[in-house]
C-alpha positions as a Markdown table, in Angstrom:
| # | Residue | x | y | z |
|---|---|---|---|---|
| 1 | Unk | 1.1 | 10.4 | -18.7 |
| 2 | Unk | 4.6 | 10.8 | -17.5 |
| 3 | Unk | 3.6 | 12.8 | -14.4 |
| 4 | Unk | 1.3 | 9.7 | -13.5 |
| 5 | Unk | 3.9 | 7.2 | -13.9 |
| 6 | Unk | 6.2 | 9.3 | -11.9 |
| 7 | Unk | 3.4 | 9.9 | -9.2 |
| 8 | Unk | 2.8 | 6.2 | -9.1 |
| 9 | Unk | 6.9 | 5.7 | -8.6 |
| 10 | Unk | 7.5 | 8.0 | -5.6 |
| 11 | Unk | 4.1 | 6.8 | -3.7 |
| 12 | Unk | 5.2 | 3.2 | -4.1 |
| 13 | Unk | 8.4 | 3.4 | -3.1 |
| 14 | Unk | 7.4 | 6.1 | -0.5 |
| 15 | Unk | 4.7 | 3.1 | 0.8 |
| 16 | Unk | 7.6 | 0.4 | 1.1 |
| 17 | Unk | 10.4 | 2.1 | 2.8 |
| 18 | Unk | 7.4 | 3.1 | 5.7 |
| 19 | Unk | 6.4 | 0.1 | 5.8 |
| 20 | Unk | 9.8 | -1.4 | 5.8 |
| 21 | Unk | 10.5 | 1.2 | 8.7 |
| 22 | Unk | 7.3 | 0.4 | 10.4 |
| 23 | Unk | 8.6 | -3.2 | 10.2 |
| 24 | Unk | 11.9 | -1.9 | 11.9 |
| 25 | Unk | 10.3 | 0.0 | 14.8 |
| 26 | Unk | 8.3 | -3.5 | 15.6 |
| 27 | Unk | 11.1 | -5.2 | 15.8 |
| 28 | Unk | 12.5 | -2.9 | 18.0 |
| 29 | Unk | 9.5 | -2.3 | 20.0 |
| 30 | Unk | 9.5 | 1.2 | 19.5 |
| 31 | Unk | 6.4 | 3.6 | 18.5 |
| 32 | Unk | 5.0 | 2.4 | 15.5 |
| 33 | Unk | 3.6 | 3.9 | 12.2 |
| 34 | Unk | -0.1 | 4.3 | 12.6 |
| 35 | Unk | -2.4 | 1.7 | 10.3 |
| 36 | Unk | -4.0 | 4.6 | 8.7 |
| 37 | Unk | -0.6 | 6.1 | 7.1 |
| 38 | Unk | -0.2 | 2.9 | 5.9 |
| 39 | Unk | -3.9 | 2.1 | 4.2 |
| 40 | Unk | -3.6 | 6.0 | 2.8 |
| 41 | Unk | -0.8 | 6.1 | 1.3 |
| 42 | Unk | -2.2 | 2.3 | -0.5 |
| 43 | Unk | -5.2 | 4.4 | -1.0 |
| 44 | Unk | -3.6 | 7.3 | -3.0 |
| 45 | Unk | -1.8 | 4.6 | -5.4 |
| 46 | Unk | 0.8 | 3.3 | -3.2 |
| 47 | Unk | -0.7 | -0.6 | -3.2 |
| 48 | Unk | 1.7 | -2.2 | -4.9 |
| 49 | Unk | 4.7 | -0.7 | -2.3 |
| 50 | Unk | 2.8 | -2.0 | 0.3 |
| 51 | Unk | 2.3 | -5.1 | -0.9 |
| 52 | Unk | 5.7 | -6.1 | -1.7 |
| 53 | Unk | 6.7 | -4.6 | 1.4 |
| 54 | Unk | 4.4 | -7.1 | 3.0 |
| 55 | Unk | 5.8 | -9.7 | 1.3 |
| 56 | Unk | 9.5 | -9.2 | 1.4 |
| 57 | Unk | 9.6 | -7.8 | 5.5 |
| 58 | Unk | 6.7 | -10.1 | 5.8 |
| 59 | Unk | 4.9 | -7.3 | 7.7 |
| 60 | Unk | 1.4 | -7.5 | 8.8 |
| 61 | Unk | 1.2 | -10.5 | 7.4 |
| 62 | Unk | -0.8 | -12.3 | 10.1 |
| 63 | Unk | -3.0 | -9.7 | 11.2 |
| 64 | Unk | -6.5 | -10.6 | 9.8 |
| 65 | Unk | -7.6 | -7.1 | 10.5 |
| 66 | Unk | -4.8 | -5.2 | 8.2 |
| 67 | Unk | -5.1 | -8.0 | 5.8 |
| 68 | Unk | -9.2 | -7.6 | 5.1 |
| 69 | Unk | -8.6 | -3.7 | 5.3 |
| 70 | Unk | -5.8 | -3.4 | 2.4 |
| 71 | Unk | -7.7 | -6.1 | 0.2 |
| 72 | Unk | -10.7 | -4.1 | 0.6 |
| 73 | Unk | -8.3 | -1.2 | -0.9 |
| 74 | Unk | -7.0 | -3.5 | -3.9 |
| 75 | Unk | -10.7 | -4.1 | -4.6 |
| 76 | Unk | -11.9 | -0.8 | -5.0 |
| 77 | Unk | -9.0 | 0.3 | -6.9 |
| 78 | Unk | -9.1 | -3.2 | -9.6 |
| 79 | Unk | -13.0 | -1.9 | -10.2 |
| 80 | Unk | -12.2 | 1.6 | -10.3 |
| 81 | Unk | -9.2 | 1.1 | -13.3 |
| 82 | Unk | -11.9 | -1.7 | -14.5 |
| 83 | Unk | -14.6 | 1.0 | -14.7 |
| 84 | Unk | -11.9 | 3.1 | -16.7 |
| 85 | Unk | -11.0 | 0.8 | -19.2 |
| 86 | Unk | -14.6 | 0.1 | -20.3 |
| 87 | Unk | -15.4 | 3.8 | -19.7 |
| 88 | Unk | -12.9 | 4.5 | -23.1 |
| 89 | Unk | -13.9 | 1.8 | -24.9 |
């Protein structure tokens, strides 16, 4: 259990300081951090960095696309730990 949490840990904080950095490279207008880093690193457990990176650099906060995209990604991971809480009941 303590592997997960520290799994969880580094891919959070992993998520929010590239999105942070993506968020700097925009601002600079330099090349950016492709989308798809992004969404798999939220895939792989990293959600909750990206979120609060979203929040706190609002970044990608007005792009529709991203948005749909990373809720569709909070979805499937809510019923996935969902599934596995009734699974050990």
């Amino acid at each position: 259990m303590e592997v997960l949490l520290i799994y969880f840990l580094v891919v959070n904080v992993l998520e929010f300081v590239i999105a942070g950095f993506d968020k700097f490279l925009a601002v600079k207008q330099k090349r950016r951090i492709p989308e798809n880093t992004l969404f798999f690193l939220a895939l792989i457990g990293g959600s909750i960095g990206l979120l609060t990176a979203m929040l706190i650099f609002t970044h990608k906060t007005s792009k529709t696309s991203f948005i749909v995209k990373f809720a569709g990604i909070l979805a499937i991971q809510i019923a996935l730990i969902v599934c596995l809480f009734n699974y050990r009941k």
